[in-house]
C-alpha positions, 0 to 999 in steps of 0.5 A: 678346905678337905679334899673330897674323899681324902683321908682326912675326914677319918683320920684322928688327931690328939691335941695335948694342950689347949692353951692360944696355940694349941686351940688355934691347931684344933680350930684349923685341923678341924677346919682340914676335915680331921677329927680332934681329940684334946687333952689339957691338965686344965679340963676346963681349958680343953673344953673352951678350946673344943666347944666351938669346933666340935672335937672330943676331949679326953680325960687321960693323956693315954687316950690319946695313943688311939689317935693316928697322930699327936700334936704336942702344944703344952709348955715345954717339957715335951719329951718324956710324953712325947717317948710314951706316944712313940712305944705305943707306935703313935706319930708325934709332931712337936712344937717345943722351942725350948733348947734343953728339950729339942735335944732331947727330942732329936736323939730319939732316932733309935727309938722312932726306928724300934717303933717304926714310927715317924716324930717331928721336932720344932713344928712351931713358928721358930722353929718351924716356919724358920726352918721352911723359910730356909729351905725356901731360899737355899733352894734358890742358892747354888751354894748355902754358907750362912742362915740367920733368924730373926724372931719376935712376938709370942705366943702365949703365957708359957710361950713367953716365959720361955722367951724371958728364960731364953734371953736370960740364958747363953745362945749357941750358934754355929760358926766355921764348924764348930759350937760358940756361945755367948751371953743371952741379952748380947749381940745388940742388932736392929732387924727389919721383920716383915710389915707390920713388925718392921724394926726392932732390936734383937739379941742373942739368946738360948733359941733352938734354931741353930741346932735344928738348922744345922742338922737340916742344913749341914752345908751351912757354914754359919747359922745364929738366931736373935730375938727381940727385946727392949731393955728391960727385958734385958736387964731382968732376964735372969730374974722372975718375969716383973709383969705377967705376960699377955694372956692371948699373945701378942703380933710375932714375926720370923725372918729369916737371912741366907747368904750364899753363892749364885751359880755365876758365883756371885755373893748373894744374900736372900731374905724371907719372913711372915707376921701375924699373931705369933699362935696363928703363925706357930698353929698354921704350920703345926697342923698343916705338919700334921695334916700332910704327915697323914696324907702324904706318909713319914718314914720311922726317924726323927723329922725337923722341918726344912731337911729334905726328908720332908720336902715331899709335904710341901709345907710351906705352901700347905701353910700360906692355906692356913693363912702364912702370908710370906714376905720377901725382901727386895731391896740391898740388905746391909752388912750385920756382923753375927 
């Protein structure tokens, strides 16, 4: 799949983290012709991931300032670390979901412009292939009013932990110019994902869309976010996780809702959304991030997949080569108070 002559065969890509998903982004940039460097506080972990693939592990995080780029796929926190890359003029792609932490990541404008160095923030399924997704179908609106997202699936140990802490905590959205928040585990809605998902219920919860959406689309007058969950999930939500989560993560899907105006003026809602195993959906679109952040050049700034400063990557479409497959809805979606 690399390009004859391109620059990915010389170029080196830092991994931080080796867990599901981030040994699923050594596989696939591997796979582009990169050269990989992991690290993991876990050695043995780092070593799993790489064995197979043929990337390096490394004994100190601070080796991995030498890359031309880091992928940052440990749990969250991300944003201390991901500081140190940006003073040593390292780009640095993230695939933080956590809330607290994508803030932090996105007001450090200035120090991604004192360094001249590009960072990306929330380059997993959501958000990321969220915020892809919500490009995808703005741009076939004359007019963007509302985004809603839709997420369900995990893609790991910490991945769905973060999910249960999410649940357990107030969501914010955007609404008529302004911040709301309501409880976590409110706001009950059945969502139809794409096949083989299909129908769950979904609730409101401290996810890092919305915030990530309105910097990318500041013209949307509404954007919320849901995640699935059974009952139980609401009821202990505030307490510790009852049962261990699933080692190797399970089926996830993202959708995404735009509502809007035709150029005739008519009210127009579009629907997009992807399934597959929650890592390889959250891998495919960090390394084909960092992979094009290579190629095709990021200027110093605080990057979030979606926002225009990026749409000379072309993502998405990078994406489906690593195996995103996009659905599209046809039918007549139903009205859903958000």
């Amino acid at each position: 799949m690399t390009p004859a002559g391109s620059a990915a065969a010389r170029s080196i890509v830092g991994v931080v983290g080796s867990g599901v998903t981030g040994s699923r982004v050594v596989e696939l940039l591997r796979q582009l012709g990169h050269r990989v460097a992991v690290y993991d506080l876990l050695h043995g972990n780092a070593v799993a991931a790489t064995r197979r693939v043929g990337a390096v592990v490394v004994d100190s995080v601070a080796d991995l300032t030498a890359c031309d780029l880091v992928v940052m796929c440990q749990p969250a926190p991300h944003a201390d670390l991901a500081a140190q890359f940006l003073r040593d003029g390292t780009p640095v792609v993230s695939i933080s979901d956590d809330l607290d932490d994508l803030a932090s990541l996105a007001s450090m404008t200035d120090l991604t412009h004192r360094h001249d160095v590009p960072l990306v923030v929330g380059a997993g399924m959501a958000p990321g292939l969220s915020g892809l997704l919500a490009r995808y179908l703005a741009d076939q609106l004359h007019q963007l009013d509302e985004l809603h997202v839709a997420i369900h699936g995990t893609a790991g140990p910490a991945c769905a932990r973060q999910h249960h802490r999410a649940l357990g905590t107030d969501s914010h959205a955007w609404h008529d110019g302004h911040w709301t928040e309501m409880p976590g585990g409110s706001g009950r809605d059945l969502v139809w994902f794409p096949e083989p998902v299909e129908a769950h219920d979904c609730y409101r919860a401290a996810l890092g869309d919305p915030q990530l959406l309105h910097e990318a689309f500041p013209e949307a007058l509404r954007i919320s976010a849901r995640v699935s969950a059974t009952r139980r999930d609401r009821l202990t939500a505030r307490l510790p996780m009852l049962t261990p989560p699933h080692s190797d993560g399970d089926l996830g899907a993202v959708r995404v809702e735009a509502r809007g105006a035709a150029v005739d003026g008519a009210r127009v809602t579009l629907i997009a959304g992807a399934a597959a195993p929650t890592a390889d959906l959250a891998a495919a679109v960090a390394a084909s991030t960092a992979s094009r952040a290579l190629a095709a050049g990021l200027e110093a700034g605080v990057h979030i997949l979606g926002a225009t400063s990026m749409a000379h990557l072309d993502l998405l479409h990078h994406a489906t080569l690593l195996g995103v497959r996009v659905q599209e809805f046809t039918g007549v979606p139903r009205a859903t108070a958000w």
